[in-house]
C-alpha positions in Angstrom: 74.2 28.9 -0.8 74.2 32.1 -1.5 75.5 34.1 -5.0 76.9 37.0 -4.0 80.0 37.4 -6.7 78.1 39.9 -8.9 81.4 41.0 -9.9 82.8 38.2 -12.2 80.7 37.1 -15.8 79.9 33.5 -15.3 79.9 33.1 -11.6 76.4 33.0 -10.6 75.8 30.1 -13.2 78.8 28.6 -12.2 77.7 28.7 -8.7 73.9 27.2 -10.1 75.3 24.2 -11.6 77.3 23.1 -8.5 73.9 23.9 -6.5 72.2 21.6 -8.8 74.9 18.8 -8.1 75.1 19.1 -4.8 70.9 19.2 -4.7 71.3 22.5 -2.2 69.4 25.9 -2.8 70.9 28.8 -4.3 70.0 31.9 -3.3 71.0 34.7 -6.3 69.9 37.9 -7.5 72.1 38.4 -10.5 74.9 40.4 -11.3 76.4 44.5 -10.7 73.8 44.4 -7.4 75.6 45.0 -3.8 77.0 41.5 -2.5 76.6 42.6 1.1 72.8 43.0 0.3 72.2 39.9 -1.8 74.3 38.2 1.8 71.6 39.4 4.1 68.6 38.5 2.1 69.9 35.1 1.5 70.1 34.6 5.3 66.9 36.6 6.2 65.4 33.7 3.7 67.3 31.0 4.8 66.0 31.7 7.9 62.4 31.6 7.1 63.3 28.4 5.5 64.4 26.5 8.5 68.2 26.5 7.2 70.7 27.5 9.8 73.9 26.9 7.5 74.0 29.6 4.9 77.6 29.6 2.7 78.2 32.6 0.8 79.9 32.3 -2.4 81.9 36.6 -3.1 84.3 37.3 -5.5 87.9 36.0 -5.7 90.3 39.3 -5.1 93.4 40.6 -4.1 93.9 42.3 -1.1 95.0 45.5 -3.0 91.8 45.6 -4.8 90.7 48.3 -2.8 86.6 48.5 -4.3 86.3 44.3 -3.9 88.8 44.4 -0.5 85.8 47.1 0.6 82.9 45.2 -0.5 84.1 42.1 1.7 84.7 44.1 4.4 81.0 45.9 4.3 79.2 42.4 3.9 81.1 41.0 6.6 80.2 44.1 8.7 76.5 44.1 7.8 76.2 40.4 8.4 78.1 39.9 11.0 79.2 36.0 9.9 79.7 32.9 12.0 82.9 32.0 10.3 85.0 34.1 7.5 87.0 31.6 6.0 89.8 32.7 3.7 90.7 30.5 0.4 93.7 30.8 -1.0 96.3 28.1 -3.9 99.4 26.2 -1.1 101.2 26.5 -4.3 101.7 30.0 -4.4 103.8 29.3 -0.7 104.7 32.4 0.8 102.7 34.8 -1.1 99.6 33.4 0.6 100.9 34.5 3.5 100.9 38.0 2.9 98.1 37.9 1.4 95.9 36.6 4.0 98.3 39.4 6.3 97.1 42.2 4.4 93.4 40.5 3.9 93.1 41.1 7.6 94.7 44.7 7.6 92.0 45.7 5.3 89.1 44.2 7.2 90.5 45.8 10.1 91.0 49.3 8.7 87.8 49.0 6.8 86.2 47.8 10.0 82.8 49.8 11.2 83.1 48.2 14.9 85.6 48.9 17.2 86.0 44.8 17.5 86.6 44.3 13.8 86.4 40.9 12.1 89.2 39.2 10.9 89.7 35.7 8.8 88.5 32.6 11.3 90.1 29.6 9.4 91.8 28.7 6.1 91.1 26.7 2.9 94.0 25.8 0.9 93.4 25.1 -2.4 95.5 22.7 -4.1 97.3 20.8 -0.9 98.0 17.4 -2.9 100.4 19.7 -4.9 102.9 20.7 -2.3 104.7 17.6 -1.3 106.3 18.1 1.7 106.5 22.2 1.2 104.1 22.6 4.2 105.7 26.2 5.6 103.4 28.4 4.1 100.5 26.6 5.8 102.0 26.8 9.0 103.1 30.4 8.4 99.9 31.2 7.6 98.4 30.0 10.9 100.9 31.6 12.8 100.5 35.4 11.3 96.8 34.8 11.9 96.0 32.9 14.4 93.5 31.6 12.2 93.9 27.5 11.6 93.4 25.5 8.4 90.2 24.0 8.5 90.0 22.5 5.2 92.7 21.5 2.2 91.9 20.6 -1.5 93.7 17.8 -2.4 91.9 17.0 -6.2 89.1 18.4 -8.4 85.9 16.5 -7.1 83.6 17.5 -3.9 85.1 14.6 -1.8 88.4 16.1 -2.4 87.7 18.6 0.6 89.2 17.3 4.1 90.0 18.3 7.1 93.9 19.0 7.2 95.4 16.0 9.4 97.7 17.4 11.8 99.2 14.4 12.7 100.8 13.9 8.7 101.9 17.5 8.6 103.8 16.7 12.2 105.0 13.9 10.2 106.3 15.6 7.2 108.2 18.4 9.2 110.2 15.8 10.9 111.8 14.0 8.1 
């Protein structure tokens, strides 16, 4: 795992103590140093360790953060990632969806290659709290292409799952 929100007070030691629970290694060089930097170390090491799963842990922001929106979009440039997942709250419904829209405007515009990369999959946060108010989700998916690979539904590691399709299908058609 690698630290690379060096923005936020508190978020490499957050990020230590749910290393230490999980028992995985944390890769971190503190705080104020260039995420897209501390990225590629973490995988140049992670590679000389045998790992070939390296999650990297940046900053929460908004997509109109232009200094954090271009920080994102340089570490994804520079490392060229297997999968950019993009985590956002269900509850906030239709606002997720233009967020995650203009998430991939930016990382188009601030794009180095002339193939730029764009969000892969979705995490929604918070999923047990939506009842049946599954629009967003499937809004969401449709704007990006991009499916939801994983929801939160509580506060514990186990809590992450794979969304099932087949209850979403379910809860349209009532």
């Amino acid at each position: 795992m690698a630290a690379c929100d060096t923005f936020r007070s508190g978020a490499v030691e957050q990020l230590r103590t749910h290393a230490r629970r999980l028992q995985i290694p944390i890769f971190e060089k503190g705080y104020e140093k260039d995420p897209a930097i501390v990225a590629k170390e973490a995988i140049q090491e992670a590679t000389r360790n045998g790992s070939d799963v390296v999650l990297v842990d940046t900053a929460g922001r908004m997509q109109d953060n232009e200094p954090l929106m271009r920080a994102l979009s340089k570490l994804v440039n520079l490392n060229n990632p297997d999968l950019v997942l993009f985590v956002g709250e269900a509850l906030v419904g239709n606002d997720a969806v233009d967020q995650l829209s203009k998430f991939n405007q930016k990382l188009a515009d601030l794009s180095t290659t002339p193939n730029p990369r764009l969000i892969d999959g979705i995490l929604l946060t918070k999923f047990d709290t939506i009842d049946d108010k599954v629009g967003a989700a499937l809004s969401m998916v449709y704007i990006s292409g991009a499916p939801v690979i994983f929801v939160g539904c509580g506060q514990s590691y186990t809590d992450l799952k794979k969304l099932n399709a087949k209850s979403i299908v379910k809860t349209l058609l009532k």
